[in-house]
C-alpha positions as CSV (number, residue, x, y, z in Angstrom):
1,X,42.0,-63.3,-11.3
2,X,40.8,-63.3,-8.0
3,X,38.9,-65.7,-6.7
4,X,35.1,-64.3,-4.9
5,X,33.9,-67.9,-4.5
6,X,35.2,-67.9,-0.9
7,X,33.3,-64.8,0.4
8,X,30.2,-66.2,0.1
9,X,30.4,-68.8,3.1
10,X,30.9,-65.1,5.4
11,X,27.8,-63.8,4.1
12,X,24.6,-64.4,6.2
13,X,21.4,-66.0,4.9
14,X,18.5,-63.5,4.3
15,X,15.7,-63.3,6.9
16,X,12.8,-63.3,4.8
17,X,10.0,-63.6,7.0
18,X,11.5,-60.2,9.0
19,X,11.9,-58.4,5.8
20,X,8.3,-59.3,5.0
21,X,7.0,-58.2,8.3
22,X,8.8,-55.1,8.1
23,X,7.6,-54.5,4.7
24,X,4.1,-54.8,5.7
25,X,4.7,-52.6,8.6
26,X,6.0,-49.9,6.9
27,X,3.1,-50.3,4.3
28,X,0.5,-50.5,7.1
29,X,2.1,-47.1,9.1
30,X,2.0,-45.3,6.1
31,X,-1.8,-45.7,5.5
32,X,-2.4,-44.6,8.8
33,X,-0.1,-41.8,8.3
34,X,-1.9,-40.8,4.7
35,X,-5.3,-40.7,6.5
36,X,-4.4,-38.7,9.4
37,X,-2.5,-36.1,7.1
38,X,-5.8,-35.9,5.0
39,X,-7.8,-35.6,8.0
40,X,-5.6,-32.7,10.0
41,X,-5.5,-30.9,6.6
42,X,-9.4,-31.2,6.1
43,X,-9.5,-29.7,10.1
44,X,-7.5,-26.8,8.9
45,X,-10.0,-26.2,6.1
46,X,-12.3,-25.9,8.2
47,X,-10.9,-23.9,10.6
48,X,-9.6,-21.6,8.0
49,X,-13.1,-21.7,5.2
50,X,-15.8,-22.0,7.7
51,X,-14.1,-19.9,10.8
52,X,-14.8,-23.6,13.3
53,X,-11.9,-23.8,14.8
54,X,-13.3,-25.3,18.3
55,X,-14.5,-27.7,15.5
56,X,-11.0,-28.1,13.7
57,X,-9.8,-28.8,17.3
58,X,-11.9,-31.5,18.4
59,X,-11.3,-32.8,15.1
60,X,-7.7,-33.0,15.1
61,X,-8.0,-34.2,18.6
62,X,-10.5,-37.5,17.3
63,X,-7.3,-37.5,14.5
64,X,-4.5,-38.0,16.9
65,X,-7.0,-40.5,18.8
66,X,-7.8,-42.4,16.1
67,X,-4.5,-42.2,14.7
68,X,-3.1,-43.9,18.4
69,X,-5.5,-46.0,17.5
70,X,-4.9,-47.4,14.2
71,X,-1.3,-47.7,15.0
72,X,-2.0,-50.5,18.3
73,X,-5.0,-52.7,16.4
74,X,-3.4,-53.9,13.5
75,X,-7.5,-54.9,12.3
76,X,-8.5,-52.1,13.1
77,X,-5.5,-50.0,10.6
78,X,-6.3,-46.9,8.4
79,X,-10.3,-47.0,9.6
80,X,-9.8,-45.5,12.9
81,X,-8.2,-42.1,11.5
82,X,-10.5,-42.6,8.5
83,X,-13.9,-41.5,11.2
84,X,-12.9,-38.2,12.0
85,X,-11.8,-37.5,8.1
86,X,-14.8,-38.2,6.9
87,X,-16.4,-36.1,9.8
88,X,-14.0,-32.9,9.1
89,X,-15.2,-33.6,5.3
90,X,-19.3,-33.6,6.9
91,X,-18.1,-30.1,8.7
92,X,-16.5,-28.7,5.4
93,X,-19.2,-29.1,3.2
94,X,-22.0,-28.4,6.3
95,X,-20.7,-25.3,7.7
């Protein structure tokens, strides 16, 4: 039988701290991501329900704003995209 003992001394400890900050990352992008999808599709509805599309605009604008946001203040996360969602909700049921 071949013996696999040996290969282990060329394999390279783990980073675990790395993969733990990637992981977190990842987990932070994607609720930014989630609430700036929710909030561009809310704009459309109103653009395409109410006829506002000067206010689907400035609300997808606020979206990509906030979203720049979210993305460079790690405290600040998901909540910056989160104001102009819950606006383009306001302006959906409003309208």
């Amino acid at each position: 039988m071949a013996d696999h003992g040996h290969h282990a001394a060329d394999i390279p400890q783990m980073d675990y701290a790395e993969h733990e900050g990637t992981y977190h990352g990842f987990v932070r992008f994607a609720e930014i991501a989630t609430i700036a999808c929710l909030a561009i599709v809310t704009a459309l509805a109103v653009g395409g329900t109410k006829h506002a599309w000067g206010t689907a605009i400035v609300g997808t604008l606020l979206t990509l704003v906030g979203t720049g946001i979210g993305i460079a203040a790690p405290s600040v996360g998901w909540r910056a995209p989160a104001v102009p969602f819950a606006l383009m909700l306001l302006a959906l049921l409003l309208l």
